[in-house]
Backbone as CSV, one residue per row, in Angstrom:
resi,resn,N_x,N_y,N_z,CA_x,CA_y,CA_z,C_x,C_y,C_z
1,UNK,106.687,-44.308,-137.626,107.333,-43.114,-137.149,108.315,-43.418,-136.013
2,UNK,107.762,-44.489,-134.837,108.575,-44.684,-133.731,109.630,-45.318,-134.308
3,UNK,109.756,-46.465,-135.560,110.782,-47.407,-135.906,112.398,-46.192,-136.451
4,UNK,111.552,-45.567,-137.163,112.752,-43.926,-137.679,112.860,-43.520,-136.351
5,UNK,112.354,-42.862,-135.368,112.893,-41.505,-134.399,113.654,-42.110,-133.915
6,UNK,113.396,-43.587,-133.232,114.302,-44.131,-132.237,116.232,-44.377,-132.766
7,UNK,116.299,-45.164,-133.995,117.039,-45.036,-134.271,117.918,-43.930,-134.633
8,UNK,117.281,-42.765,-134.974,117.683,-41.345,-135.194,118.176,-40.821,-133.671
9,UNK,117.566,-41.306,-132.662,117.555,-40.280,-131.407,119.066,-41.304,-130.625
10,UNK,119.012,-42.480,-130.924,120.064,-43.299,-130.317,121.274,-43.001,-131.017
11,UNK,121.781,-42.952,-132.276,123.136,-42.165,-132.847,123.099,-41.181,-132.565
12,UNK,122.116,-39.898,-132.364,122.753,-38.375,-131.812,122.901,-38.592,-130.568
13,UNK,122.625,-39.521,-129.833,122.968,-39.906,-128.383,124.172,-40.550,-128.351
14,UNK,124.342,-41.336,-128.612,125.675,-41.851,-129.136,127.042,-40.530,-129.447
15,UNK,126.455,-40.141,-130.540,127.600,-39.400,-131.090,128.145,-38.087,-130.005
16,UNK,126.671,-38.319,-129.363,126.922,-36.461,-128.101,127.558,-37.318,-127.329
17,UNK,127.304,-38.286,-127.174,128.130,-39.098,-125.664,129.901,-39.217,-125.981
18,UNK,130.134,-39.466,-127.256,131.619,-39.767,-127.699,132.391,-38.344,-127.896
19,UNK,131.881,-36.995,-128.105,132.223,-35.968,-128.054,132.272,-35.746,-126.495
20,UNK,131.591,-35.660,-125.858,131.643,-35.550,-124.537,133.103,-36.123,-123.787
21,UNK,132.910,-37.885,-124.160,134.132,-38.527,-123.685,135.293,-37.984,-124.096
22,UNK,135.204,-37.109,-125.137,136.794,-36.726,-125.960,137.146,-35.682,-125.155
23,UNK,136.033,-34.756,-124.807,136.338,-33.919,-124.105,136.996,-33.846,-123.080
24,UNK,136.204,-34.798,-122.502,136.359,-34.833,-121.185,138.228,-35.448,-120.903
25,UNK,138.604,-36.798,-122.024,140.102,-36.659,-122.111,141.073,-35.592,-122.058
26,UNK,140.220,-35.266,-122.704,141.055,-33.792,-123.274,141.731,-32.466,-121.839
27,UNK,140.813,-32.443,-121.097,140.469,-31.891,-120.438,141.344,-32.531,-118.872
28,UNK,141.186,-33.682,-118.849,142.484,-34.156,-118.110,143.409,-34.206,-118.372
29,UNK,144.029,-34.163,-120.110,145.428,-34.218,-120.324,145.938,-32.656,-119.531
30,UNK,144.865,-31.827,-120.078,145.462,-30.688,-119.746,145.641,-30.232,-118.203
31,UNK,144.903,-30.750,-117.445,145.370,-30.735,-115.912,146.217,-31.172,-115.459
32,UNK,146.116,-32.872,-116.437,147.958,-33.283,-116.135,148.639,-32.855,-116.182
33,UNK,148.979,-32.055,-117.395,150.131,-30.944,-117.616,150.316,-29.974,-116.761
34,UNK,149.302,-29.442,-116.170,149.251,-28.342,-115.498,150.101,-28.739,-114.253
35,UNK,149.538,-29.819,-113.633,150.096,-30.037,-112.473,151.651,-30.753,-112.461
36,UNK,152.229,-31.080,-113.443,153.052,-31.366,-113.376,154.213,-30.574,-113.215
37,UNK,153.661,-29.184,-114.013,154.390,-28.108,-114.550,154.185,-27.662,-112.827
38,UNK,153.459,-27.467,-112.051,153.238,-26.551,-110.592,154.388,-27.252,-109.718
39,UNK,154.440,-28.954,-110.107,155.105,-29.764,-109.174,156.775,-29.556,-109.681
40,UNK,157.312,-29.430,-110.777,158.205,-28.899,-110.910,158.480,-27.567,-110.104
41,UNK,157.872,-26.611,-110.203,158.327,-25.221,-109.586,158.222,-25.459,-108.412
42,UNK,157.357,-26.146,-107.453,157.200,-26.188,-105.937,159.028,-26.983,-106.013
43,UNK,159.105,-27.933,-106.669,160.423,-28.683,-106.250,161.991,-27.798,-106.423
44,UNK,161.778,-26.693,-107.642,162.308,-25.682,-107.721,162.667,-24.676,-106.241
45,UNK,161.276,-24.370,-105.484,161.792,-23.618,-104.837,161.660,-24.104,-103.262
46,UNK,161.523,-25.330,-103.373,162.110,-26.177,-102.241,163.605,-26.100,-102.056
47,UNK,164.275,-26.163,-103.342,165.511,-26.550,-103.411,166.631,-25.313,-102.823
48,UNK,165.644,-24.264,-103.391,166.068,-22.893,-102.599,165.991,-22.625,-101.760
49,UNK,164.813,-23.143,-101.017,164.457,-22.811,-99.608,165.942,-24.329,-98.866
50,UNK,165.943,-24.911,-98.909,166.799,-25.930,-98.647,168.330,-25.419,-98.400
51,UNK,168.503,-24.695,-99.600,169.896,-24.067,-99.573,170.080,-22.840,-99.124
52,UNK,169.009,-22.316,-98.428,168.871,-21.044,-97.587,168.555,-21.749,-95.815
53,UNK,168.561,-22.943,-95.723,168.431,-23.480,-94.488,169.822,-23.869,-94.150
54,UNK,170.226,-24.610,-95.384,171.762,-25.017,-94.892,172.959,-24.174,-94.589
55,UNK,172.646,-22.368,-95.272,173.212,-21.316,-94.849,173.304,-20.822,-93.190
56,UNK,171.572,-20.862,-92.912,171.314,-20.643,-91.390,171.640,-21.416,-90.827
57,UNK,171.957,-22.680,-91.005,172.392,-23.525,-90.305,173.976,-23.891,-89.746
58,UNK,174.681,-23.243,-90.919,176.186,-22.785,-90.891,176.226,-21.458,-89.894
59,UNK,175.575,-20.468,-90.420,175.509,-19.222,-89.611,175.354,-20.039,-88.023
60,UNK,174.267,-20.237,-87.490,173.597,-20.817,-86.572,174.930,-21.705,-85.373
61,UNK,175.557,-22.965,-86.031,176.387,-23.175,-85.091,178.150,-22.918,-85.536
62,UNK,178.158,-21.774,-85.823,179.409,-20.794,-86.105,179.647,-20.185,-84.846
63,UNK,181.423,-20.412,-84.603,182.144,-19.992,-83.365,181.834,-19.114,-83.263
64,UNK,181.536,-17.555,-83.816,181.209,-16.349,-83.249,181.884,-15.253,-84.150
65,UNK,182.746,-15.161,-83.993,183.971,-14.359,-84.293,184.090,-14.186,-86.735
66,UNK,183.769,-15.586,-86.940,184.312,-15.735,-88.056,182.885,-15.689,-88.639
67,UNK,181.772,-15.277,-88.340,180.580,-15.178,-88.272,180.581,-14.360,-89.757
68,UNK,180.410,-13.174,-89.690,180.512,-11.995,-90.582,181.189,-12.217,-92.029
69,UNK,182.286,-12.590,-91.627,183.037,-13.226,-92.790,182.536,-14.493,-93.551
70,UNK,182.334,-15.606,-93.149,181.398,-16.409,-93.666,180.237,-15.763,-94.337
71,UNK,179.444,-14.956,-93.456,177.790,-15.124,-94.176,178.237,-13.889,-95.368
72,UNK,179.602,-13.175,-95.239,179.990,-12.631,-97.057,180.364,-13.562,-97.653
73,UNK,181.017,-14.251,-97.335,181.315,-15.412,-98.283,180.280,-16.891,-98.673
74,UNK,179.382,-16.600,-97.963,178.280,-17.454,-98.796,177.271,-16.792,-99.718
75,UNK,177.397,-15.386,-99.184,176.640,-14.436,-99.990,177.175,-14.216,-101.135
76,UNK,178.458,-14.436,-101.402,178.723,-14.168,-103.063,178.617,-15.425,-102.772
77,UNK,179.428,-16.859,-102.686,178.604,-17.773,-103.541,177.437,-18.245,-103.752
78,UNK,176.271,-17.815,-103.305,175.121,-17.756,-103.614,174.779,-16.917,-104.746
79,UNK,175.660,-16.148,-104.883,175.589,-15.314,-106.200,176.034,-15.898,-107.418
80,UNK,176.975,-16.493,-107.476,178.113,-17.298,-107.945,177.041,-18.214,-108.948
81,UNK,176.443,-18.813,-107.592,176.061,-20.595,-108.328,174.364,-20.146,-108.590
82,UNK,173.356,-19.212,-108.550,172.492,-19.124,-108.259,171.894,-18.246,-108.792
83,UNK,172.777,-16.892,-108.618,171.831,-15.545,-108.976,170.644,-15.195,-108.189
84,UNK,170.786,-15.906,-106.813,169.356,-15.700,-105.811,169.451,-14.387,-105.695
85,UNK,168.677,-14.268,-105.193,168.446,-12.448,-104.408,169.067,-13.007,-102.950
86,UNK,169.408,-12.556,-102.227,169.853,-12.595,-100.936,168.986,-11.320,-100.036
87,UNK,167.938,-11.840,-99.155,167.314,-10.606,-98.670,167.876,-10.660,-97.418
């Protein structure tokens, strides 16, 4: 009886262990993806935040006077190249 169970009990052990491992691949591909896809959009809206710094930063050391006029004229081209919202 022991010479049958054992061998019986070691392939369903086996076979649960190799389903498991597949899984478990499986299961990291898909986090990979995930995170790759998050690290794209964070770099996305870095890039925005970046080009909303280099605005304030124009605004920021601007003579005074030509002030107003500039931050309309970056405001449409921000429209222009972007389609941002401008809040």
């Amino acid at each position: 009886m022991i010479v049958v169970a054992l061998p019986l009990v070691g392939a369903f052990s086996i076979a649960g262990f190799q389903r498991w491992l597949q899984h478990k691949e499986k299961m990291g591909q898909l986090i990979a993806s995930q995170t790759a896809e998050k690290a794209a959009q964070y770099a996305a809206h870095v890039e925005r935040l970046e080009s909303r710094v280099r605005v304030l930063e124009k605004i920021a050391t601007d003579g005074g006077i030509q002030t107003a006029s500039q931050i309309e004229a970056l405001r449409d081209q921000a429209k222009i190249e972007g389609g941002d919202k401008i809040q």
